[in-house]
C-alpha positions in Angstrom: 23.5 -149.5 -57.1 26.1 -148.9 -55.1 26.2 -147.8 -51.5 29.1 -144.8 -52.2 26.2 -143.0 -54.0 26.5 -139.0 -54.2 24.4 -137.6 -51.8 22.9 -135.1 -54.9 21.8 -139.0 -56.3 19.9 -140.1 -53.3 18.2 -136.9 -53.0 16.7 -137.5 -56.1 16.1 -141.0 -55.9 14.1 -139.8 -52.4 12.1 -137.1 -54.2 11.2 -140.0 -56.8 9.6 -142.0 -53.9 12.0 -144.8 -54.0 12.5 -145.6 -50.6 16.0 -145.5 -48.9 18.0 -147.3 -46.6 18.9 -146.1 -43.0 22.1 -145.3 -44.4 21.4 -143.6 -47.6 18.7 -141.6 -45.6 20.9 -140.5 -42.8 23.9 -139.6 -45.6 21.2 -137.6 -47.6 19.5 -135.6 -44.0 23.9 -134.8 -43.7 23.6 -133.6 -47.4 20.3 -131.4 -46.7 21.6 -130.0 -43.7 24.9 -128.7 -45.6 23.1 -127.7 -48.2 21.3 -125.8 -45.5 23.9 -124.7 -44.0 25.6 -123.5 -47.0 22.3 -121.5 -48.0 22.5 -119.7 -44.3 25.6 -118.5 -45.1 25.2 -117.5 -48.5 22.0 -115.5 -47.7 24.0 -113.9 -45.1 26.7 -112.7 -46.9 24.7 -111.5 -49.8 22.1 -110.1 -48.1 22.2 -106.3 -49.1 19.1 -104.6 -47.1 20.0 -102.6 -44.4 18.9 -103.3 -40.8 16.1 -101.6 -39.5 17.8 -99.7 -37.2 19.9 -98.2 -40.2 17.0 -96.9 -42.0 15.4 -95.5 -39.1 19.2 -93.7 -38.7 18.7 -92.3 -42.2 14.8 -91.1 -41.8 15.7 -88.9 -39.2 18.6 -87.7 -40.9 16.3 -87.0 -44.1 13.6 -85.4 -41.3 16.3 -83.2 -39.8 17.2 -82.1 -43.5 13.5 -81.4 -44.2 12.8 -79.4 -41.0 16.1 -77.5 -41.6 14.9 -76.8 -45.5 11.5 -75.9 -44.7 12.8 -73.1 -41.7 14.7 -71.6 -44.6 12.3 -71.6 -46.7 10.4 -69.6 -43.8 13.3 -66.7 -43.9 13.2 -66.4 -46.6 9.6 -66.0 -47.1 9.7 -63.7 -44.4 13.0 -61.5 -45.9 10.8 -61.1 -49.6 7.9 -59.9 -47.7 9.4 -57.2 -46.3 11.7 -56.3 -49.4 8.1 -56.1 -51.2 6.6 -53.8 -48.6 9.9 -52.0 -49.3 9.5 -52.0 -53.1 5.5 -51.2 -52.2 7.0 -47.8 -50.3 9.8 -46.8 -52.8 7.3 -47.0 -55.4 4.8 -45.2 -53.8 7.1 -42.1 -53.2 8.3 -42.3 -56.9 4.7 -41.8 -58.1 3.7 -39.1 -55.5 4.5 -35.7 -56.9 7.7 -34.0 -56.6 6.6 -30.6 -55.3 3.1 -31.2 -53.5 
């Protein structure tokens, strides 16, 4: 074998348990640490979650929304109560007779 091998060769002639020479081991830790390296930066890039502090951003944006929903909600709870106490009224004057 020759000592020019591929570093992707000794790897797996390592993971085999054949031993390897100074050389071919401190060419194949260079090869792992690329590899490494390589994966680093790959994660990085493609790494599509958020950071924390951008979902904390957007839960208080969604709580503000929800407060803001739920106190219009309340108005208009409040603004059909008193249209039926105003229905309750008008009806109760249409059923009283005209001439009492």
């Amino acid at each position: 074998m020759s000592t020019e091998k591929p570093a992707a060769q000794l790897h797996d002639k390592a993971t085999r348990g054949i031993p390897l020479s100074a050389d071919e081991q401190t060419e194949v830790d260079a090869w792992y640490a690329e590899q490494d390296r390589a994966e680093g930066q790959l994660l990085g890039q493609t790494n599509t979650s958020k950071p924390l502090v951008d979902l904390h951003i957007q839960l208080e944006q969604a709580l503000t929304q929800l407060l803001k929903t739920a106190q219009q909600i309340q108005e208009l709870t409040a603004q059909n109560d008193a249209l039926r106490r105003e229905i309750a009224k008008l009806q109760h004057y249409v059923v009283q007779p005209l001439f009492t």
